[in-house]
C-alpha positions as CSV (number, residue, x, y, z in Angstrom):
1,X,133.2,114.2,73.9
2,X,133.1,114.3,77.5
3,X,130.4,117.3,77.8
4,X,128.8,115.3,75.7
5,X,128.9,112.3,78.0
6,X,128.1,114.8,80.6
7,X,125.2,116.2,79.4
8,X,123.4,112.7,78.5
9,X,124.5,111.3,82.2
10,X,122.9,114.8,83.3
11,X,120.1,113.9,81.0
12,X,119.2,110.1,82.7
13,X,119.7,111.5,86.0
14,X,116.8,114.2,85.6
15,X,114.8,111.5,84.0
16,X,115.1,109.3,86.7
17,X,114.5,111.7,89.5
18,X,111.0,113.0,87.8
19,X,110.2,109.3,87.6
20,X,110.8,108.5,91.4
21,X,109.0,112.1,92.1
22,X,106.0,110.6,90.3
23,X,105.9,107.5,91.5
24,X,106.2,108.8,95.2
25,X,103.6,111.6,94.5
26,X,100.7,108.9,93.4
27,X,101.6,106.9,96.1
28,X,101.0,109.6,98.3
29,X,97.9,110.6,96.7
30,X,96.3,107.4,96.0
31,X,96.9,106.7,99.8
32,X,95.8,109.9,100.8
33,X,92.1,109.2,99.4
34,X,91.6,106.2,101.2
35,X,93.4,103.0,99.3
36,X,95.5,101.0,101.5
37,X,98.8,101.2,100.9
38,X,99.4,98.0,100.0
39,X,97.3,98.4,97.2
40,X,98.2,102.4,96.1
41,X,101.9,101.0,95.7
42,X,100.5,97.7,93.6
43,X,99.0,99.8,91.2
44,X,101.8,102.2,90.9
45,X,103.9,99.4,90.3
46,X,101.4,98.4,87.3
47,X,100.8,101.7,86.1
48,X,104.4,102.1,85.5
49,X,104.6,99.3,83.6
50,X,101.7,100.4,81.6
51,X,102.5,103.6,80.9
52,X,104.7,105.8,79.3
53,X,107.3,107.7,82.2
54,X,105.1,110.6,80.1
55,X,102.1,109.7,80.7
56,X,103.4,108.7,84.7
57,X,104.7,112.2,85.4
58,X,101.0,113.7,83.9
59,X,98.8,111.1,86.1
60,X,101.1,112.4,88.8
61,X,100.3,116.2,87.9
62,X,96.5,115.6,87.3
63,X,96.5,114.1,91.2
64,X,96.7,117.6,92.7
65,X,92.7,117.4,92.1
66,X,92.3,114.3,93.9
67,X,93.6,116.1,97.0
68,X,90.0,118.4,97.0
69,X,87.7,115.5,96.5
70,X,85.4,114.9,99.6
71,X,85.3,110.9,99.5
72,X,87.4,108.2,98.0
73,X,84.9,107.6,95.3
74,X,84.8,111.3,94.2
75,X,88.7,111.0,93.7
76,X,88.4,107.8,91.5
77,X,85.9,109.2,89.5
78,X,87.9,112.2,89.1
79,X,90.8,110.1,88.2
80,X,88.7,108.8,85.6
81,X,88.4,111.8,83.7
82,X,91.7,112.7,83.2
83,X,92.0,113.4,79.3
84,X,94.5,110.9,78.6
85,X,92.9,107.7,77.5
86,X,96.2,105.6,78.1
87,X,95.9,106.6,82.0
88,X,92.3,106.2,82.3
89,X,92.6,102.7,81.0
90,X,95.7,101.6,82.9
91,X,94.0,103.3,86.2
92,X,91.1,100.9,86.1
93,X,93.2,97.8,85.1
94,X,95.7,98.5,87.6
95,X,92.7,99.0,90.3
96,X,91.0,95.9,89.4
97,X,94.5,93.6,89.2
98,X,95.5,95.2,92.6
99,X,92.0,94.5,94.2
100,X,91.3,90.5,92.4
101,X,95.1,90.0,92.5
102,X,94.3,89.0,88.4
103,X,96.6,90.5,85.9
104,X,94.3,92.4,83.4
């Protein structure tokens, strides 16, 4: 009973720690292309709650390529085309509701 315990606490704790390492790598990157960081930790904040931790940790792994884009428009449309139409959707909705201050 108690390895099991251990192994489910071991479990949450992993879970948590790739969620944090996500959230801290798209903050990096999305202030790293040019949004202010205001606004890169606003729409963090709404992507999590948009998104699966899932589809959180895979935005987070597509963002490598954001790092080679030559203007901060080039990254957002490269953000765009991630294949994973949950992200694409949340990405703009969480731009637009950081940007108007509107919840969309």
């Amino acid at each position: 009973m108690k390895r099991l315990m251990l192994f489910a606490l071991a479990g949450a704790l992993a879970a948590t720690a790739c969620a944090t390492a996500a959230r801290v790598t798209l903050q990096d990157r999305f202030r790293n292309i040019g949004i202010p960081p205001a606004t890169a930790d606003c729409m963090v904040d709404e992507l999590e709650q948009r998104l699966s931790a899932e589809d959180v940790q895979d935005l987070a792994r597509y963002t490598v390529r954001l790092a080679r884009a030559d203007s901060t428009l080039s990254a957002i449309r490269s953000l765009m085309t991630i294949d994973n139409p949950r992200a694409v959707t949340a990405i703009g909705a969480a731009g637009a509701s950081c940007v108007t201050g509107l919840r969309l």
